[in-house]
C-alpha positions as CSV (number, residue, x, y, z in Angstrom):
1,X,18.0,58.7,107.8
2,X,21.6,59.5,109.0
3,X,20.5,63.5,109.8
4,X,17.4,61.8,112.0
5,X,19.9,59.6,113.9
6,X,22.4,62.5,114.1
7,X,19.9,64.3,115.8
8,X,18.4,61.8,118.0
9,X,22.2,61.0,118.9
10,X,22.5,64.6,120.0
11,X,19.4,64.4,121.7
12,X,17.4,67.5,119.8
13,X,18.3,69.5,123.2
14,X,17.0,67.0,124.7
15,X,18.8,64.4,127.3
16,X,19.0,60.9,126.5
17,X,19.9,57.8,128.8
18,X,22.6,55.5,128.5
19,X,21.3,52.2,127.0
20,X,19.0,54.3,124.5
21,X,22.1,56.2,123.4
22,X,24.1,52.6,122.8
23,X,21.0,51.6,120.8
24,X,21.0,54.5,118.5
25,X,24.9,54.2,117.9
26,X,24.3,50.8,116.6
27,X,21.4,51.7,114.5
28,X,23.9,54.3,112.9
29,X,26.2,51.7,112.3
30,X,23.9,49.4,110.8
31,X,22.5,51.8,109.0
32,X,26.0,53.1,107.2
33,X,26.6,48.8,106.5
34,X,23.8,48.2,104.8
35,X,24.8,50.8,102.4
36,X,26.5,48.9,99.5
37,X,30.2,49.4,98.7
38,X,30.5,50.7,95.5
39,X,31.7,48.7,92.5
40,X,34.6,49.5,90.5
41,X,35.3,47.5,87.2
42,X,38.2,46.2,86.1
43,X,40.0,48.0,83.8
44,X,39.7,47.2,80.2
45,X,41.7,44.3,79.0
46,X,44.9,45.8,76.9
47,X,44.6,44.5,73.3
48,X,46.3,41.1,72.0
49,X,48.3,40.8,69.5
50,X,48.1,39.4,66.4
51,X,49.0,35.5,67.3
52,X,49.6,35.9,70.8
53,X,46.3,34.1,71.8
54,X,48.1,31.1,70.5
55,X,50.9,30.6,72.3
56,X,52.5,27.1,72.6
57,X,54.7,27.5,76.0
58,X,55.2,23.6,76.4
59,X,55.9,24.0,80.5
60,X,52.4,25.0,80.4
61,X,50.9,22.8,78.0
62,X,49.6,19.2,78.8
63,X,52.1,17.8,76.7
64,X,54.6,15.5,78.2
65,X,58.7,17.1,77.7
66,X,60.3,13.8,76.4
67,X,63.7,15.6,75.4
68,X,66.1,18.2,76.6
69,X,69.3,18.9,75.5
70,X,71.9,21.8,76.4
71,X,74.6,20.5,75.3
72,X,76.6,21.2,78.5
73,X,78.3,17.2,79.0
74,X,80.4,17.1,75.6
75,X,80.4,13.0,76.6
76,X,76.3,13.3,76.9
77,X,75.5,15.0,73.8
78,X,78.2,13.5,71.6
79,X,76.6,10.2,72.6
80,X,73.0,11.5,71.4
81,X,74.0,13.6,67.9
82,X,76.4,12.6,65.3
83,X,78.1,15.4,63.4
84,X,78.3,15.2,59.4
85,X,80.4,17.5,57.5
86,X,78.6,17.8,54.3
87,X,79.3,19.5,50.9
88,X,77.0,22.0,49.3
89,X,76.0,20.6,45.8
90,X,78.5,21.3,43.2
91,X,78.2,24.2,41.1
92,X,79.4,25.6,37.7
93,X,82.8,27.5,38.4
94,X,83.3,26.1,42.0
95,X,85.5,23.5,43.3
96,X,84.3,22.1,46.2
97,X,85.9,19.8,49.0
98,X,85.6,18.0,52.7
99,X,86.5,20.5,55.3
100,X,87.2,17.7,58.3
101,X,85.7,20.1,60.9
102,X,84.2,19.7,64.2
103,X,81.7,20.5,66.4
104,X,82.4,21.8,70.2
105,X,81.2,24.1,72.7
106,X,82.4,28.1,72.3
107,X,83.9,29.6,75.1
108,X,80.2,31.0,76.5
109,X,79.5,26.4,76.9
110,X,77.0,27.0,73.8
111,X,77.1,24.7,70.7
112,X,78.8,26.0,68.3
113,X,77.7,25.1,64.7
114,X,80.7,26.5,61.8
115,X,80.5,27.0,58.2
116,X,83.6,28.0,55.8
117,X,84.1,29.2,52.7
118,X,87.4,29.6,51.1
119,X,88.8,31.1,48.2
120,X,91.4,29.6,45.7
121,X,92.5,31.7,43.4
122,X,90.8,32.2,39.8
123,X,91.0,28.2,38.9
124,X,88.6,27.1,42.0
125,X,87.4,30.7,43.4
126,X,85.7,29.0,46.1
127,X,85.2,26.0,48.4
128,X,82.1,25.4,50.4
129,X,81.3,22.8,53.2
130,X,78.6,22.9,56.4
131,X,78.2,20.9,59.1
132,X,75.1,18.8,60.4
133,X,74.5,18.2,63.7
134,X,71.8,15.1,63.9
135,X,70.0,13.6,66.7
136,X,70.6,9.6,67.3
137,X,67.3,9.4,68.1
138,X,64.1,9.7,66.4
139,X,61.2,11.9,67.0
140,X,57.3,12.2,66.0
141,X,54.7,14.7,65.8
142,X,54.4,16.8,68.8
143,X,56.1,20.8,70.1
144,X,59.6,21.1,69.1
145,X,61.8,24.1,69.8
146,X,64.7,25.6,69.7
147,X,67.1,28.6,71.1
148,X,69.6,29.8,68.7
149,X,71.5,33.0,67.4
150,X,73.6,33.1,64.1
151,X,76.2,35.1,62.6
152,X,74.0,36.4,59.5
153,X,76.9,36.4,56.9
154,X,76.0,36.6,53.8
155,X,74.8,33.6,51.3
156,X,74.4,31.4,54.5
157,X,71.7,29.9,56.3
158,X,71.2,29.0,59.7
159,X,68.8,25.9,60.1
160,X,66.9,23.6,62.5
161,X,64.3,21.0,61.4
162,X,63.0,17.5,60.8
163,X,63.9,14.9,58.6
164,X,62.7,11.5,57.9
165,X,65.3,8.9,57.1
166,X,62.6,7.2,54.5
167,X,60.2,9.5,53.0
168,X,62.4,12.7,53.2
169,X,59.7,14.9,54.7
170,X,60.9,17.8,56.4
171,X,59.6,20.2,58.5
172,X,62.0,23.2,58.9
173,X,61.4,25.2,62.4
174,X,63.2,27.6,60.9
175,X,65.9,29.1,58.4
176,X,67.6,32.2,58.7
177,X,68.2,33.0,55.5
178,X,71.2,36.0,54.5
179,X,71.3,36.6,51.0
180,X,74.2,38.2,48.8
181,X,72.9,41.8,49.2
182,X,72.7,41.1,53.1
183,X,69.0,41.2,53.6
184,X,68.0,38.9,56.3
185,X,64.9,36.5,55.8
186,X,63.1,33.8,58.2
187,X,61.4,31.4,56.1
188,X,59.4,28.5,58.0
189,X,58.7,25.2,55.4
190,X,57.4,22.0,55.1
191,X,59.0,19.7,52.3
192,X,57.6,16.6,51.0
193,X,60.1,13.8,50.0
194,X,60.4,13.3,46.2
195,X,62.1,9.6,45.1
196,X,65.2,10.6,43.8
197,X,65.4,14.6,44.1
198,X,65.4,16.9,46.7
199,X,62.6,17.4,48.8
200,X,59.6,19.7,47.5
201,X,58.5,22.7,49.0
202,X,54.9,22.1,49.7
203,X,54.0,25.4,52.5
204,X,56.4,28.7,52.7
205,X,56.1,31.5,55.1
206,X,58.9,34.0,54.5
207,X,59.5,36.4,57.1
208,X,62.2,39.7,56.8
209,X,63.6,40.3,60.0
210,X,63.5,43.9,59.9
211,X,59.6,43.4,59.8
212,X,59.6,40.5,62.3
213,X,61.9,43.5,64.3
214,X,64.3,41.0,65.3
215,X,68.3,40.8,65.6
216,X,69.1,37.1,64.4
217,X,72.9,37.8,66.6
218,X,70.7,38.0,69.4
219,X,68.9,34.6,71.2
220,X,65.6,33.6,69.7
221,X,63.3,31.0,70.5
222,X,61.8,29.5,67.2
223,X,58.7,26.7,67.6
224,X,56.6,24.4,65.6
225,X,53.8,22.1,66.6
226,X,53.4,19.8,64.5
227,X,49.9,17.4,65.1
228,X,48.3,15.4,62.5
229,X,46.1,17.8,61.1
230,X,47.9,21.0,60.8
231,X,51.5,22.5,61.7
232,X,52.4,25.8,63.1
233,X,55.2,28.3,63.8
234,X,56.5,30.3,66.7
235,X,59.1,33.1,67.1
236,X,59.4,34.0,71.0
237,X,56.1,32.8,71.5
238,X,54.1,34.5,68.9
239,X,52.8,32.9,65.6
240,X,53.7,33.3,62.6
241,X,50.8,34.5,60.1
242,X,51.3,35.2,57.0
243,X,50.1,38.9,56.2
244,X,51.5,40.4,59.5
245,X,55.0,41.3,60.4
246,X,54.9,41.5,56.8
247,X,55.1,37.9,56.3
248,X,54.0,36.1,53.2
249,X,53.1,32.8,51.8
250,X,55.6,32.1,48.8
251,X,53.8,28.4,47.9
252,X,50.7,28.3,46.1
253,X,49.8,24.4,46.2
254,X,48.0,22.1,48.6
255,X,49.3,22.5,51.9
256,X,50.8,19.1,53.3
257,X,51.3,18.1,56.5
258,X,53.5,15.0,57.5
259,X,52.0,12.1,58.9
260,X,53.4,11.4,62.2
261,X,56.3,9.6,61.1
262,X,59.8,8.8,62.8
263,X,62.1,12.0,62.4
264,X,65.4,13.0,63.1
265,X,66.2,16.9,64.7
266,X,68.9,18.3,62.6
267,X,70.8,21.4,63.6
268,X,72.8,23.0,60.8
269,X,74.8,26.2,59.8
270,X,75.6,25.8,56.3
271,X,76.3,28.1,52.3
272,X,73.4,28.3,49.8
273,X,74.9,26.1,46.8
274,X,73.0,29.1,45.1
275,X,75.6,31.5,45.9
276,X,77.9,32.9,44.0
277,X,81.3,33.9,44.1
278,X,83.0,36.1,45.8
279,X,81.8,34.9,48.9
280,X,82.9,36.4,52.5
281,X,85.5,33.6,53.8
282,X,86.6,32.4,56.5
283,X,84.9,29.9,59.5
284,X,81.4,31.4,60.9
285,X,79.4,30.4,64.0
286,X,76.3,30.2,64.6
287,X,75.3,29.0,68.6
288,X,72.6,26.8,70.1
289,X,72.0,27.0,74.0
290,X,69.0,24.1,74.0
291,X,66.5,22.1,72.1
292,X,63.3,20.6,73.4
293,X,60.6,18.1,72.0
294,X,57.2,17.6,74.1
295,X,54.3,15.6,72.8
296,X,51.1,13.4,73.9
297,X,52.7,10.2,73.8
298,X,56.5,8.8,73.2
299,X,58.6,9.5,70.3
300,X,57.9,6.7,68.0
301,X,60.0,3.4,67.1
302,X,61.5,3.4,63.6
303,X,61.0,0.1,61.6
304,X,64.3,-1.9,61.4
305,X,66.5,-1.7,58.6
C-alpha cells in the first residue's frame, strides 16, 4: 500500500496536478494512522514481601486518629500521663528500693524513659526500680502505634502496651527484650488477667533482632491492631509472622483476643526481676518521639468506680 502511494506520489514518470497530489498526501497519512500503535506491557510487578500486603498505615486507613501525642508541651502531656516509679518484684539476694525519679524530655525534646540499677556491696548487691509512663485516658480496640529507640542494656526491657485497670488484659505492642548474654529479642504478647497473679501469657511471637535486621538504638515504628476478632503486629509497616524473619510462636494454647474493653497505653523502660546479679549500673534511657491510637468509633467510657 505505502510503495503504491509512494509511487503515485512521484507520479510513475508521470505528471500529476495539484489537488490530485493533496489527495494522495492525505491518503498516505491516513493510511500510516490507521496503523495501530504498538502495545508495550507493563513491566512485571517486583515481588511482595512476606507481610507487606498487609500494611496498617492509619493516615491511610478509614479509621478515625482519635490521639496524638509527642510529647513536645511538658504542661500538655504531664496533664494526659502520670508517671509511676515502680519496683521490680523482689528477689532472693537483692535488696530492692524507690528510686524517686522522673520523667522529662532529653536534650533532642524526645521522652525520655530511665531505668537504674545500682550496686551495694555484697549485703544488697543490687537495687532495681523502672518507671511507668501511663495515659490518663482510656482506650479501646482499634490501630495503636508507637515510635521508639532504646538503649539495649543488658537484663532490661523496653515496653509499650495496654492494660486494663479491671481484668488485667494486656496487649503488649512490643518488648524489646536484652538478656544477660546481650542477645536482643522483640517479643509481641497478649496476656489475659488472672485474679490474684500476674497476667498469663496467652499468644507469643518472639522475634531476634538480628533476624528482624534491625538496630533497636535506632527509631522504629512498632503497631498492633487490635479488632474484636483477631490482633496483629507491625514493625515499620511489615507484619509480624511467625516463621519468617525467623520469628516463632513460643505459646502453645488457645489464642485469646481481648474484648474491646477500656485500656490504658503504658510506656515503660524497666529490669527483668529475672536478672541476676551483677547487673550493668547506672541510669539508662530509652526515647519515645510519638504515640498514636486510630479506631472506627471513640475510645470507650470506663464504668465508674
Amino acid at each position: 500500500m505505502k510503495q503504491h502511494l509512494m509511487q503515485q506520489l512521484m507520479g510513475n514518470g508521470r505528471k500529476t496536478s495539484t489537488p490530485a497530489l493533496l489527495g494522495l498526501i492525505l491518503l498516505g497519512l491516513a493510511a500510516g494512522c490507521s496503523q495501530p500503535l504498538p502495545i508495550i506491557p507493563p513491566p512485571p510487578p517486583e515481588p511482595t514481601p512476606e507481610g507487606e500486603n498487609d500494611l496498617v498505615i492509619l493516615e491511610n486507613s478509614q479509621k478515625i486518629l482519635f490521639f496524638r501525642e509527642t510529647f513536645t508541651d511538658p504542661e500538655t502531656y504531664q496533664e494526659r500521663w502520670v508517671v509511676r516509679n515502680e519496683l521490680v518484684d523482689q528477689l532472693p539476694g537483692l535488696c530492692l528500693d524507690f528510686r524517686s525519679s522522673y520523667v522529662a524530655l532529653d536534650d533532642a525534646g524526645f521522652l525520655d524513659l530511665q531505668a537504674e540499677a545500682r550496686n551495694h556491696g555484697l549485703a544488697c548487691p543490687d537495687r532495681l526500680a523502672s518507671q511507668v509512663y501511663t495515659s490518663q485516658q482510656n482506650f479501646g480496640n482499634g490501630n495503636y502505634r508507637v515510635r521508639l529507640r532504646c538503649d539495649p542494656v543488658e537484663a532490661t526491657i523496653c515496653a509499650a502496651y495496654l492494660l486494663s485497670d479491671t481484668t488485667h488484659d494486656e496487649i503488649d505492642l512490643i518488648e524489646i527484650y536484652t538478656d544477660q548474654n546481650g542477645r536482643i529479642w522483640l517479643w509481641f504478647v497478649v496476656h489475659v488477667g488472672v485474679p490474684g497473679k500476674i497476667p498469663e501469657e496467652r499468644y507469643k511471637i518472639t522475634c531476634p533482632a538480628t533476624g528482624l535486621g534491625i538496630d533497636v538504638r535506632d527509631w522504629h515504628e512498632y503497631e498492633v491492631a487490635w479488632s474484636q476478632n483477631s490482633i496483629k503486629f507491625y514493625l515499620d509497616g511489615r507484619r509480624i509472622v511467625p516463621g519468617s524473619n525467623r520469628c516463632f510462636e513460643e505459646t502453645r494454647k488457645t489464642p485469646f483476643v481481648p474484648q474491646p474493653q477500656p485500656m490504658r497505653l503504658r510506656l515503660e523502660y524497666r529490669y527483668v526481676p529475672w536478672s541476676t546479679p551483677p547487673l550493668t549500673s547506672g541510669l539508662k534511657h530509652a526515647a519515645v518521639d510519638w504515640v498514636r491510637f486510630a479506631a472506627d468509633s471513640p475510645p470507650p467510657t470506663p464504668p465508674p468506680p
